[in-house]
C-alpha positions in Angstrom: -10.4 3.8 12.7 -7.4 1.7 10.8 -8.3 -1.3 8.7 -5.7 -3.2 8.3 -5.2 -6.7 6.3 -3.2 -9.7 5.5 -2.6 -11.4 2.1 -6.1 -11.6 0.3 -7.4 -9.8 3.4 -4.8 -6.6 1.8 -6.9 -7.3 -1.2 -9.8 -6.7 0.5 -8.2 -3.5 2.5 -7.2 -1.7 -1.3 -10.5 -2.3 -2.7 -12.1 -0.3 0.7 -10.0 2.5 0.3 -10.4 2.7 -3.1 -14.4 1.8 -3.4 -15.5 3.6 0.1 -12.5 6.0 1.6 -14.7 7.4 4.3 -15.1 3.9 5.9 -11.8 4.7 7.7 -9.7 7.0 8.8 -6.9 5.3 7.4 -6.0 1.9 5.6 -2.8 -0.3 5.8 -2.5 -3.3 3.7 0.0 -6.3 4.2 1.4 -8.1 1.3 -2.3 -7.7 -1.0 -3.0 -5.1 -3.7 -6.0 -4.5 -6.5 -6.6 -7.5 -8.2 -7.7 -7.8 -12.1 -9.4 -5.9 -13.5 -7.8 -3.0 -11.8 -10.1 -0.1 -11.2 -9.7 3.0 -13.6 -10.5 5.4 -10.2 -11.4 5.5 -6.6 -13.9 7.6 -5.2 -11.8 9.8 -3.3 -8.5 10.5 -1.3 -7.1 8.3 1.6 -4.0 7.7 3.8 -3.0 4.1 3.0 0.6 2.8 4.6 1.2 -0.3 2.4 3.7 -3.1 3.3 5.2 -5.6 1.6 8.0 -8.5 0.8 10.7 -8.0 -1.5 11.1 -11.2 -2.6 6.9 -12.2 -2.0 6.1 -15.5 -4.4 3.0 -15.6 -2.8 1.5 -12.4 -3.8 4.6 -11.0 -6.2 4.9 -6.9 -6.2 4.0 -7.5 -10.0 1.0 -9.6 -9.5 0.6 -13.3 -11.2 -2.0 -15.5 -12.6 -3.1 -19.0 -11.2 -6.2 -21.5 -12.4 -4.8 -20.9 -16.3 -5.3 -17.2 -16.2 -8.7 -17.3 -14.7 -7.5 -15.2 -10.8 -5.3 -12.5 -12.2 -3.5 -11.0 -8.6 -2.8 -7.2 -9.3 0.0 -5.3 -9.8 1.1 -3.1 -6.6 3.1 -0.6 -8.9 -0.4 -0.1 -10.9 -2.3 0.0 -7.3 -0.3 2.7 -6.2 -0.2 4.2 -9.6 -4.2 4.4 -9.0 -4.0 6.1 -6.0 -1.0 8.2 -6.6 -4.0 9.7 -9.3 -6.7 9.9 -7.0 -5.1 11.6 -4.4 -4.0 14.0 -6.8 -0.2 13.8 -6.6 1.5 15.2 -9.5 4.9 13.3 -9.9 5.1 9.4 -10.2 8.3 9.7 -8.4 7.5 10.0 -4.3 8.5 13.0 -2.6 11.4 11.4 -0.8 12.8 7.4 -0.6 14.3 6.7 2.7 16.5 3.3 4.5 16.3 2.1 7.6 18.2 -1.6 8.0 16.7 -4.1 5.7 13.5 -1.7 5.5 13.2 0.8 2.1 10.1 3.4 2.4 8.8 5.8 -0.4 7.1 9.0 1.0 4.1 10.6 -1.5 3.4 13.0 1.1 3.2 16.1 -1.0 -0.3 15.3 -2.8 -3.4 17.2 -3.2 -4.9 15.1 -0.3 -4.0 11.8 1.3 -1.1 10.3 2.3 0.8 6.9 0.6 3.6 5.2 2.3 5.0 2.1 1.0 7.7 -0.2 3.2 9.5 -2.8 1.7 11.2 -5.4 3.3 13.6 -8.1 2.1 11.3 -10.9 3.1 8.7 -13.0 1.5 4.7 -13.3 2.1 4.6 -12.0 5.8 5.6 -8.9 7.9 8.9 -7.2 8.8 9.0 -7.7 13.0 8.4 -3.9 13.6 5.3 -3.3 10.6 2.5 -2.9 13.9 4.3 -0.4 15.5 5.4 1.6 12.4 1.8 1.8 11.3 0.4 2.5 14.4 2.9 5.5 14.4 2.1 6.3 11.3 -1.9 6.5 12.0 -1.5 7.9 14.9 0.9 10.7 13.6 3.8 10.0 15.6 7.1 10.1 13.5 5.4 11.2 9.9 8.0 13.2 8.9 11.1 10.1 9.9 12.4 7.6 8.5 9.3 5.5 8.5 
């Protein structure tokens, strides 16, 4: 099983993998990381294929406040910093970056256990045209080791 999510819903989809990793076999979040206060650990290892827009306002890769600080949105750097620890990958640098049009991709492939992609696109709140397909390749093993 995939669980995938949207916005809040990629909230939701983090805080799964990180809080109870066997509930799936994999996770993909869209455009949604931890939110405040971050979690110091998760319980264990996952494959997690997260997406998201370069230039997102709506759910910024460096997270933002609303309500006069009271909804904090997390970072996705410190997200993936989270589970880059948890599934025991030793450098913070991925194992390889890749480019494919207007898509970037960072591969931590090389941990203790788990897997952690991350696409970028150019776009804002929303996903690239091809993200279902890539991460239904991706869950399904086909094309691990290409460009995306």
């Amino acid at each position: 099983m995939l669980l995938a999510g949207f916005s809040r819903g990629g909230s939701f989809v983090w805080d799964m993998a990180c809080q109870m990793p066997e509930f799936a076999d994999a996770y993909a979040p869209l455009a949604g990381a931890f939110w405040d206060d971050l979690p110091t650990d998760c319980a264990a290892p996952v494959r997690l294929f997260h997406t998201h827009g370069w230039n997102d306002r709506t759910v910024p890769l460096e997270g933002r406040s609303f309500a006069d600080g009271a909804v904090v949105q997390g970072d996705v750097w410190a997200s993936l910093k989270i589970l880059r620890e948890t599934n025991g990958c030793d450098a913070r640098q991925p194992e390889r970056n890749s480019f494919e049009g207007d898509l970037w991709f960072r591969h931590w492939t090389d941990c203790a256990a788990g897997d952690i992609r991350l696409m970028l696109h150019k776009g804002g709140h929303g996903a690239p045209q091809s993200w279902a397909t890539r991460v239904m390749d991706w869950f399904e093993g086909k094309g691990l080791d290409a460009e995306g």
